[in-house]
C-alpha positions as CSV (number, residue, x, y, z in Angstrom):
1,X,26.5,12.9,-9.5
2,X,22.9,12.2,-8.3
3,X,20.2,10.8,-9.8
4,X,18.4,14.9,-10.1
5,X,21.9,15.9,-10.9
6,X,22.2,13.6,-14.6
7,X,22.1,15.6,-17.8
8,X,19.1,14.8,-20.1
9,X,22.0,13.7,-22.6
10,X,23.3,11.0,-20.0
11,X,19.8,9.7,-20.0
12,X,18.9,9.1,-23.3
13,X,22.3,7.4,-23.4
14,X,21.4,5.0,-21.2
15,X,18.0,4.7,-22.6
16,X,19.2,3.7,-25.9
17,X,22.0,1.5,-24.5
18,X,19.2,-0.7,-22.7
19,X,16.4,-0.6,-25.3
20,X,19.5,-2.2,-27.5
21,X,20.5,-4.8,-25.3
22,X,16.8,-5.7,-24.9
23,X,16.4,-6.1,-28.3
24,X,19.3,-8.5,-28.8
25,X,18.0,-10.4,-25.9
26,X,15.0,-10.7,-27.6
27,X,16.0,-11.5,-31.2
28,X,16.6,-15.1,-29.6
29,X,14.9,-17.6,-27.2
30,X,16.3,-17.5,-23.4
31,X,18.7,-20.0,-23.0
32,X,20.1,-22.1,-20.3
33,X,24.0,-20.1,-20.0
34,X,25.8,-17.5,-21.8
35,X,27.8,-19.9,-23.5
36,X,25.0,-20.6,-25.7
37,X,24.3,-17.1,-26.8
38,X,24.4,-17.1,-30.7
39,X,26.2,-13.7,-32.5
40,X,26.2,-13.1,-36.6
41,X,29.7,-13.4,-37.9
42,X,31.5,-11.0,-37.9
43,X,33.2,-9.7,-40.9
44,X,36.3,-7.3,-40.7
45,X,37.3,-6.4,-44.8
46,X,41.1,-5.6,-43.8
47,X,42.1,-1.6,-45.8
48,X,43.4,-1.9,-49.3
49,X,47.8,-0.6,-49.6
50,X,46.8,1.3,-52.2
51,X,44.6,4.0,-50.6
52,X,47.7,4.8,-48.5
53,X,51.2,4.1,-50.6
54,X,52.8,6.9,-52.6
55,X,56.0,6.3,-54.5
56,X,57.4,9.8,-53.1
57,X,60.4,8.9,-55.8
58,X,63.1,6.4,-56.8
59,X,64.1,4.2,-53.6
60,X,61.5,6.2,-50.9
61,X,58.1,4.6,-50.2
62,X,55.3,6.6,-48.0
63,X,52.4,4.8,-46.4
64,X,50.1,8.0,-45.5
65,X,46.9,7.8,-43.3
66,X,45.4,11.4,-41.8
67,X,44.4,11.2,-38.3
68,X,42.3,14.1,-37.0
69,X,41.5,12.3,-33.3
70,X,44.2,13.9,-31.5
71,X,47.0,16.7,-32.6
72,X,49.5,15.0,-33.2
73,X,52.2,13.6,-35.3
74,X,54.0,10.2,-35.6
75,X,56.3,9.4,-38.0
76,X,58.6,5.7,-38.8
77,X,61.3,4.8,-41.5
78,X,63.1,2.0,-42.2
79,X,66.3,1.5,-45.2
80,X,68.6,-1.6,-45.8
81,X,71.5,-1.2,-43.1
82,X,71.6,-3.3,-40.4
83,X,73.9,-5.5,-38.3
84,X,74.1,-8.2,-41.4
85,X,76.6,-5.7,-42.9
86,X,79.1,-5.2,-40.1
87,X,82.3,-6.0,-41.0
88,X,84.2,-8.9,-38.9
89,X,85.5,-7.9,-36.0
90,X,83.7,-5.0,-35.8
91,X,80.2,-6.7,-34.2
92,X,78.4,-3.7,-32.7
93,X,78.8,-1.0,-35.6
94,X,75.2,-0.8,-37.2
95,X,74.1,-0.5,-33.5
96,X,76.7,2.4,-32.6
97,X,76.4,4.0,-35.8
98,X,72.4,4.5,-34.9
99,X,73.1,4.9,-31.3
100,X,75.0,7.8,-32.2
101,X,73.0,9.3,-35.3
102,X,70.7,10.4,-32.2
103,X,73.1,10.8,-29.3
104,X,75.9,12.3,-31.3
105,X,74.8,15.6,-32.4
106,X,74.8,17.2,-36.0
107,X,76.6,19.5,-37.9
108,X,74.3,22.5,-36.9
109,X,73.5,21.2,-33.3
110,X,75.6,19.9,-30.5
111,X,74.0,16.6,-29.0
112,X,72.8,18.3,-25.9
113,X,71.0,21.7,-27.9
114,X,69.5,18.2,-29.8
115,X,68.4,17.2,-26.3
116,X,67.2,20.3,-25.2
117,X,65.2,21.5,-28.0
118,X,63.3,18.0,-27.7
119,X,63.0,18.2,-24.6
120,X,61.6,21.9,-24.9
121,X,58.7,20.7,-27.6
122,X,57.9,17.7,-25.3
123,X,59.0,15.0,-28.7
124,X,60.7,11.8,-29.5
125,X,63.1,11.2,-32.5
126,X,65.0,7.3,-32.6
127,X,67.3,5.4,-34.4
128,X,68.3,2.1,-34.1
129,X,69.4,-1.3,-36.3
130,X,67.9,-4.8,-36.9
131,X,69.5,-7.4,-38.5
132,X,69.2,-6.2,-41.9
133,X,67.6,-2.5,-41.5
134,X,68.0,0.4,-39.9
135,X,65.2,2.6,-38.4
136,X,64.5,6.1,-37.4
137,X,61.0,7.3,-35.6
138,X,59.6,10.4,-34.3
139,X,56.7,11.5,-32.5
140,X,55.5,15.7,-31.9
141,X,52.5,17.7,-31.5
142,X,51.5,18.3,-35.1
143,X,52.0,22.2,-34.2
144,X,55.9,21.3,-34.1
145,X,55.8,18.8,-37.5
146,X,57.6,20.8,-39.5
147,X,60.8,21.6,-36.7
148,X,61.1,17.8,-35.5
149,X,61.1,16.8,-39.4
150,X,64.0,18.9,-39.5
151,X,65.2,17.9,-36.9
152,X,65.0,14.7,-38.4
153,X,66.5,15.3,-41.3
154,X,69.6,16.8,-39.6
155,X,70.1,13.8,-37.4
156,X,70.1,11.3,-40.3
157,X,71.9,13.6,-43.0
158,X,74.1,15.6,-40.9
159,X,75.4,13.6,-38.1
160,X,78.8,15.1,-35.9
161,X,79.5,11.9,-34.1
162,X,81.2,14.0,-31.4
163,X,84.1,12.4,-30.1
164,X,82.9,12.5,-25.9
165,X,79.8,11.1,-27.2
166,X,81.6,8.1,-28.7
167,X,83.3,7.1,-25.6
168,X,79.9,7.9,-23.8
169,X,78.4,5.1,-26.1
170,X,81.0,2.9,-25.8
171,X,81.3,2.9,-22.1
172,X,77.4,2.1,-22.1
173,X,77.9,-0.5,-24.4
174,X,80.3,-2.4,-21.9
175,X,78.6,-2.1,-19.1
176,X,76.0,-3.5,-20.7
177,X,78.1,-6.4,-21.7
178,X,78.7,-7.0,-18.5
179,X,75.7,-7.9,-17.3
180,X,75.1,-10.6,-20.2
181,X,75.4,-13.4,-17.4
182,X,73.8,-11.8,-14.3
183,X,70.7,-14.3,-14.7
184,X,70.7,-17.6,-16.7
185,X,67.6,-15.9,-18.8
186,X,70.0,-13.3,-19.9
187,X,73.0,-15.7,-19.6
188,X,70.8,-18.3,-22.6
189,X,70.3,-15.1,-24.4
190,X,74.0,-13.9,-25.1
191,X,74.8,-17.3,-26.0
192,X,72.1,-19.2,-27.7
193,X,72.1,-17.4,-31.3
194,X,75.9,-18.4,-31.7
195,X,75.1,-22.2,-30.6
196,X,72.1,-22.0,-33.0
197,X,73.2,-19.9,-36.2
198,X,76.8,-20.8,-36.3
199,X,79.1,-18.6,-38.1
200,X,76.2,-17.0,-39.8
201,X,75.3,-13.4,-39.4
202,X,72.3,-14.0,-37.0
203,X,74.8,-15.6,-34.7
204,X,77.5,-12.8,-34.7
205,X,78.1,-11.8,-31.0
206,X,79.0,-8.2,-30.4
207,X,82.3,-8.2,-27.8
208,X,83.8,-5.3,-25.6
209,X,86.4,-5.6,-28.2
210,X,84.7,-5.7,-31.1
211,X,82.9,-2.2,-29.6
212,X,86.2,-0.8,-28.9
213,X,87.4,-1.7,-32.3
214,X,85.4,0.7,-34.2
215,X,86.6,4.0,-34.5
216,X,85.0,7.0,-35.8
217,X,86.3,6.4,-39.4
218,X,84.3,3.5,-39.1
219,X,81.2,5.1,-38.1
220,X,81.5,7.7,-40.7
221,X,82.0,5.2,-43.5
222,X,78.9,2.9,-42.2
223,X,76.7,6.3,-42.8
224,X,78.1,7.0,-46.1
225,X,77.3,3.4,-47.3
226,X,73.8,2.4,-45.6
227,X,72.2,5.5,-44.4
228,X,69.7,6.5,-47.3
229,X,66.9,5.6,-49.6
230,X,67.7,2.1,-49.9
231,X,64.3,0.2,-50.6
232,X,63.4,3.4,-48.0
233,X,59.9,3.0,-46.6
234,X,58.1,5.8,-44.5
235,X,55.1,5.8,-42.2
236,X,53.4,9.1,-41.3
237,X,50.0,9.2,-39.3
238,X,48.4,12.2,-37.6
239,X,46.8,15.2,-38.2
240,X,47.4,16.6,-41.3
241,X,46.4,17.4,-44.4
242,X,47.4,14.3,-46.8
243,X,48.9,16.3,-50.1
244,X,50.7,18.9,-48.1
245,X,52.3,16.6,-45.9
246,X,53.6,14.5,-49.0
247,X,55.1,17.9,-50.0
248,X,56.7,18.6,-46.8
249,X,58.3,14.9,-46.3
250,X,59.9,15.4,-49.9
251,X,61.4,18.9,-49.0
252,X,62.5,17.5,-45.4
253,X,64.3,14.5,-47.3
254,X,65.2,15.7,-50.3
255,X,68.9,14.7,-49.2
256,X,67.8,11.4,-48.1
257,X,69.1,9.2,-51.4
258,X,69.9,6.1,-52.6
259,X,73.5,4.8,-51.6
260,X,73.6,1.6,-53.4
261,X,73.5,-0.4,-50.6
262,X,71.3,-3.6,-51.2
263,X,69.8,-6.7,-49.7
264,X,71.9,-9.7,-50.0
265,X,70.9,-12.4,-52.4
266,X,68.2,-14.8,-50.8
267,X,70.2,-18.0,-51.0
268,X,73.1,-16.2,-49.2
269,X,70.6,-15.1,-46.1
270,X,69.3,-18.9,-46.2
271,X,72.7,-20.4,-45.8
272,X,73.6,-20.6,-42.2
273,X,77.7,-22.0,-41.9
274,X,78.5,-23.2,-39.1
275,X,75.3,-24.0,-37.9
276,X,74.0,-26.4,-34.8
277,X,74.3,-29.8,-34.3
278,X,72.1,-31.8,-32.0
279,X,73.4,-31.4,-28.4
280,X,72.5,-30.3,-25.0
281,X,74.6,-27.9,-23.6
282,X,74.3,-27.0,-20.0
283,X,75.7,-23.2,-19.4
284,X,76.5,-23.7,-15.4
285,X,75.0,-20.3,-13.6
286,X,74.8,-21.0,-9.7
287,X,71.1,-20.8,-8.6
288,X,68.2,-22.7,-8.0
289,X,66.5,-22.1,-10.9
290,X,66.9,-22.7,-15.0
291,X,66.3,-21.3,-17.9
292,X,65.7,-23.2,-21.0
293,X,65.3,-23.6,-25.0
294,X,64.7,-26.3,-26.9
295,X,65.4,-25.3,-30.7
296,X,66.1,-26.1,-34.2
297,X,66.4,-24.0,-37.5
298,X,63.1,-23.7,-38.9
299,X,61.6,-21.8,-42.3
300,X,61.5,-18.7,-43.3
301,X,57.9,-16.1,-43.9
302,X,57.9,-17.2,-47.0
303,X,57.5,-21.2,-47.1
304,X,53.8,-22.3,-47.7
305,X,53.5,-23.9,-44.7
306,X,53.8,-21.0,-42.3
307,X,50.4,-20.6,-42.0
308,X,49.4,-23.9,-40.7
309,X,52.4,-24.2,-38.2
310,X,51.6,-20.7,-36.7
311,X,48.0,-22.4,-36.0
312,X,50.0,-25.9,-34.5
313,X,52.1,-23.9,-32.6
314,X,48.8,-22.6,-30.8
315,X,47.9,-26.1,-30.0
316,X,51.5,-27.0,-28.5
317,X,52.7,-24.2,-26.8
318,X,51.5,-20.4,-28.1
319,X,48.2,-21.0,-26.9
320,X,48.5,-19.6,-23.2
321,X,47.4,-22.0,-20.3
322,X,45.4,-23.5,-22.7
323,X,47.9,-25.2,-25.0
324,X,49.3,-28.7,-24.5
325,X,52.4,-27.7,-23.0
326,X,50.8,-25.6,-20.1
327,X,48.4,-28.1,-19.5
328,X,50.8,-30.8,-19.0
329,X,54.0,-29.0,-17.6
330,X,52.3,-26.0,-15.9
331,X,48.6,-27.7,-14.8
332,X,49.7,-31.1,-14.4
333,X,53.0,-31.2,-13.1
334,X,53.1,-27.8,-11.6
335,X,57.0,-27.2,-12.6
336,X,56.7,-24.0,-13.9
337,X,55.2,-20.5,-14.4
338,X,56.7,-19.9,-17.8
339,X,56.6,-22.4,-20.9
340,X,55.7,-21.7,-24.6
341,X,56.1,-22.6,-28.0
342,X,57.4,-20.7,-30.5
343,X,57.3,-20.3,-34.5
344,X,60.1,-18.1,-35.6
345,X,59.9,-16.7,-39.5
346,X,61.3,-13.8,-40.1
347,X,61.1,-12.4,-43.7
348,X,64.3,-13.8,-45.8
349,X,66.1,-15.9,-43.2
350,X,65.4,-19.0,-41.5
351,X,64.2,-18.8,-38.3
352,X,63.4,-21.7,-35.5
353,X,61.1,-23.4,-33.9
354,X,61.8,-24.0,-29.8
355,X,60.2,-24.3,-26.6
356,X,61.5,-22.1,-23.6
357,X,60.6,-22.6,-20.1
358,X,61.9,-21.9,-17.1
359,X,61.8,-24.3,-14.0
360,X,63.6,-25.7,-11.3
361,X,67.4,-26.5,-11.7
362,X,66.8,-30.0,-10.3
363,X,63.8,-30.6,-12.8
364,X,65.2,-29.4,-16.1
365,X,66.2,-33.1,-17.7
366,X,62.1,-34.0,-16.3
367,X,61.1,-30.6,-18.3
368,X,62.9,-31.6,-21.4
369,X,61.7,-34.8,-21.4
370,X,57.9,-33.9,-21.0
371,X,58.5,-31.7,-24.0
372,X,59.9,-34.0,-25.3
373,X,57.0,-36.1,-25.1
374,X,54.2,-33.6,-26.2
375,X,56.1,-33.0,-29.6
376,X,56.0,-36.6,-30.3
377,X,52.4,-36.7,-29.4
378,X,51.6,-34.0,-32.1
379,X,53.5,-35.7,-34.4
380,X,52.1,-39.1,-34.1
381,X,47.9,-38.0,-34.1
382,X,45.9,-35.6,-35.3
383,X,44.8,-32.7,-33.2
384,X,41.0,-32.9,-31.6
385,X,38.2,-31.2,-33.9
386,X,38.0,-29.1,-30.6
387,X,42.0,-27.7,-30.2
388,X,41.5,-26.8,-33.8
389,X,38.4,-24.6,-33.8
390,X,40.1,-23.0,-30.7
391,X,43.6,-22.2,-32.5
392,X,41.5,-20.8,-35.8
393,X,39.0,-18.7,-33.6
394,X,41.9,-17.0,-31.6
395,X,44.0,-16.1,-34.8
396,X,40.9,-14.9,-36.7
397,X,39.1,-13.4,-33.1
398,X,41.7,-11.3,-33.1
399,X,43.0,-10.5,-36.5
400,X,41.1,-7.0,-36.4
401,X,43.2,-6.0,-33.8
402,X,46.3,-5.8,-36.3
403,X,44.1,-2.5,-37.3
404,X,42.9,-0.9,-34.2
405,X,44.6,2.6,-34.9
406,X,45.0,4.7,-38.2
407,X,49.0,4.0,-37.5
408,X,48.7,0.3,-36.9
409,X,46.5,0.4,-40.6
410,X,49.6,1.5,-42.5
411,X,52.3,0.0,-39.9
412,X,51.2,-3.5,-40.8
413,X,50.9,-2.7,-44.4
414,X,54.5,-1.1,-45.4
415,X,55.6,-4.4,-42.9
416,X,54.2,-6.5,-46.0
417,X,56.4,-4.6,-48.7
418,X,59.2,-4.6,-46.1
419,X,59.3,-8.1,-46.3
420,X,58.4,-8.2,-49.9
421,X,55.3,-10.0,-49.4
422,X,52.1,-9.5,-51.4
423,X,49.9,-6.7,-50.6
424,X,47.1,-8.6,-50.9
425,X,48.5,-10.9,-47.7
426,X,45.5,-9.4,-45.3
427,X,42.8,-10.6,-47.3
428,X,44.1,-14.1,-48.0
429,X,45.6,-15.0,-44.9
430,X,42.1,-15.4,-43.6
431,X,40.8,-17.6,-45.6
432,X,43.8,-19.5,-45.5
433,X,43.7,-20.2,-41.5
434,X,40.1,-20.9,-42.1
435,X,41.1,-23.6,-44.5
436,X,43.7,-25.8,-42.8
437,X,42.4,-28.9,-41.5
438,X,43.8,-31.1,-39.0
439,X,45.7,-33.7,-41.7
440,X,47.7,-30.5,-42.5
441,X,48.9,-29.6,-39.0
442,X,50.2,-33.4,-38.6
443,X,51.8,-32.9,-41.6
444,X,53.5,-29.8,-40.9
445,X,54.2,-31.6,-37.5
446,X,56.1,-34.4,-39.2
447,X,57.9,-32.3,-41.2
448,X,59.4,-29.1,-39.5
449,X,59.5,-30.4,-35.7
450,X,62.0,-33.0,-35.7
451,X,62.9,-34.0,-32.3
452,X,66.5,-35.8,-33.7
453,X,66.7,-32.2,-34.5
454,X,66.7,-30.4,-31.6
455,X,68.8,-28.2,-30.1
456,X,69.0,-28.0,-25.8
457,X,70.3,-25.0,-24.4
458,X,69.7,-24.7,-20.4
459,X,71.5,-22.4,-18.2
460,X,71.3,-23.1,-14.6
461,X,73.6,-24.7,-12.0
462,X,74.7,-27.8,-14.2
463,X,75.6,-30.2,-11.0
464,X,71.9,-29.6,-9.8
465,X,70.6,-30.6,-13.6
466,X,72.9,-33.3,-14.2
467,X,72.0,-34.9,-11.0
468,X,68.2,-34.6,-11.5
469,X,65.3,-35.0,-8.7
470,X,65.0,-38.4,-7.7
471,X,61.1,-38.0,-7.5
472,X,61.3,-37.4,-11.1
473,X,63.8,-39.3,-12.6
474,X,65.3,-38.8,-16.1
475,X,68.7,-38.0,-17.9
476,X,69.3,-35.4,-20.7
477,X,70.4,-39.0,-22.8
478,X,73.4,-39.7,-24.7
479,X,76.1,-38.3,-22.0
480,X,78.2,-37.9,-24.8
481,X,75.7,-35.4,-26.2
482,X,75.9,-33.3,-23.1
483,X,78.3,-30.6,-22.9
484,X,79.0,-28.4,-19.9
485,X,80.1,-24.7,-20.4
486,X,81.6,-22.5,-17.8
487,X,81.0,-19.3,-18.4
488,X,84.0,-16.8,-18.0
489,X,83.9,-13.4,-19.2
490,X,80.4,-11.6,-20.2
491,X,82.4,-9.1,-21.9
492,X,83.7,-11.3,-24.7
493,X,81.0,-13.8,-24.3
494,X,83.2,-16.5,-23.2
């Protein structure tokens, strides 16, 4: 488009755009760099639940938000019924049960009509299980809400678990397993939770035969029991009209009730059996290069002191190439491309708090021992004024982001009542970051990273991490400590 060719519109955009931009300019003296610019604060009130939660009835909570941008229609629930309740030695049932609501056809439509109808209105419908819940999702031109929510409804309530679709999931699920091992990241990730969680439900490891253990009995029993309006909680966005979509959701899942099936009790989620003891186990995976975590068991959402250890975690190692353990590992000694921090807390179990990096085979005990290092640094002096104001200005830069679409407004608020955290969270948690001080993140230091603690899972070829790189010597310690594992069979994670 030529300068003749610009509508008058355009202009007067661009007009207003500059005469704005002047007058910030002007509102304050020149200065020497951009750096030094000076804005107001700004102030982001986070929504209130309330304008969006409806009790639709007993055990089924709707977070609503109307959405007129686009013509569409999104939908997300979740109900107690996740992997936590598979029985033993059937590891894997939650996950098939789910696999199949969607895959498995109904009792009014074969899996591939399901499939093709979809396919035909150009929509998505999901299921799949967590560790305690399971989840179903959908997404549809709002001119097609009221066929998908059927469809819906027929895929939760009315499932056929078709017997070629069974073996079709199964067979999937093995080869799956069998690829566990291929590389030593996914070779740490079959086999860390069981070092970590013990015996414990989070550590459970699903096996080719603990897949071809479950039968269809089995997955028709797991849907009796978990699928339904347990502590149910919906999320609709899109365009629609607010009261006559609350009519039509009740209609669509007015089968969708209560089975009984509940949470288990608190103390039982927080008691982890079996559970790891300091050690370094080296998972031998031939290759040059290694993959590694350096863990402990940690808190859980809940425990006051998860605010001020997500904002330490920033400092050591969530902070980008900006945090300690960039600087030194990445910047410094230029060992690796990959190496954060982490603060697990998931809502009613205890998570951990770890480091993972990847590096060299031949550097891994050098790696460990630099971490090493930085967590007793952070433990034994306050942070600078400076790595503080950073940390607080990232997690409260950014907070409004949390809200940036009608969905994400109610997503992030029925994730509160999920986890049965206040709904007032999002307009403390603020205040609360901008409250912590550098005396509490050395106390939170001292007391949930304990280095006697810890954890050290690497995967890599073990001869080339045992023996080290003479250029930069050290030793994973106590040899007694260090355990090799030879890694046999993906398929029953041995």
């Amino acid at each position: 488009m030529t300068a003749r060719q610009r509508s008058p519109q355009l202009t007067a955009l661009v007009t207003i755009s500059l005469c704005l931009l002047t007058s910030l300019v002007a509102a304050q003296p020149i200065v020497d760099h951009p750096s030094q610019l000076v804005f107001p604060e700004l102030r982001f009130d986070p929504p209130s639940a309330e304008q969006f939660r409806v009790e639709l009835r007993d055990g089924l909570v709707v977070y609503i938000q109307e959405d007129h941008t686009l013509p569409t229609f999104q939908l997300s629930l979740s109900w107690i019924g996740g992997s936590y309740f598979d029985p033993p030695g059937k590891e894997g049932l939650a996950g098939l049960t789910y696999a199949l609501l969607r895959s498995g056809g109904t009792t009014r439509m074969t899996a591939d009509q399901v499939d093709e109808r979809l396919e035909f209105l150009s929509a998505q419908i999901g299921t799949s299980a967590g560790l305690y819940e399971g989840t179903a999702s959908c997404w549809c031109l709002s001119r097609d809400t009221d066929e998908v929510l059927g469809l819906l409804a027929d895929i939760l309530l009315r499932p056929a678990f078709e017997e070629d679709k069974i073996r079709r999931e199964r067979e999937e699920a093995l080869e799956t397993l069998s690829h566990r091992y291929d590389s030593p990241a996914s070779l740490l990730g079959a086999r860390l939770p069981k070092l970590l969680y013990g015996d414990a439900p989070p550590g459970r490891t699903v096996t080719g035969a603990s897949v071809m253990g479950i039968t269809r009995d089995d997955l028709i029993a797991f849907h009796k029991n978990f699928v339904g309006a347990n502590k149910a909680i919906l999320t609709v966005s899109g365009d629609f009209a607010r009261e006559e979509m609350l009519d039509k959701l009740s209609d669509a899942l007015a089968e969708f009730v209560p089975t009984g099936a509940t949470m288990p009790d608190r103390d039982e989620r927080l008691e982890l059996p079996g559970a790891a003891t300091p050690a370094t186990y080296l998972l031998n995976k031939a290759g040059p290069q290694a993959q590694g975590q350096m863990c402990h068991l940690g808190i859980e959402r809940h425990d006051p002191d998860f605010v001020p250890l997500r904002v330490l975690n920033y400092v050591l190692g969530g902070g980008g190439l900006s945090d300690r353990l960039a600087r030194r590992v990445r910047g410094d000694e230029g060992l690796t491309y990959a190496i954060s921090s982490t603060v697990e807390a998931p809502y009613g179990r205890r998570g951990a708090v770890g480091v993972s990096f990847s590096c060299g085979a031949n550097n891994a005990a050098y790696v460990v021992s630099l971490v090493r290092e930085e967590i007793d640094r952070i433990r034994a002096e306050e942070v600078t004024d400076e790595e503080l104001t950073i940390a607080k200005d990232a997690f409260l830069g950014t907070f409004p982001d949390a809200f940036s679409t009608p969905y994400d407004v109610i997503a992030n608020l029925a994730a509160l009542e999920r986890a049965e955290v206040p709904l007032d969270f999002y307009s403390r948690v603020r205040d609360e970051i901008a409250a912590v001080t550098r005396a509490d993140l050395l106390r939170v230091a001292r007391e949930h990273w304990r280095p006697d603690a810890l954890l050290i899972v690497l995967a890599g070829d073990a001869a080339a991490m045992q023996a080290g790189n003479p250029e930069k010597p050290a030793t994973f310690g106590d040899a007694a400590r260090v355990h090799v594992i030879e890694p046999k069979d993906p398929v029953a994670c041995e």
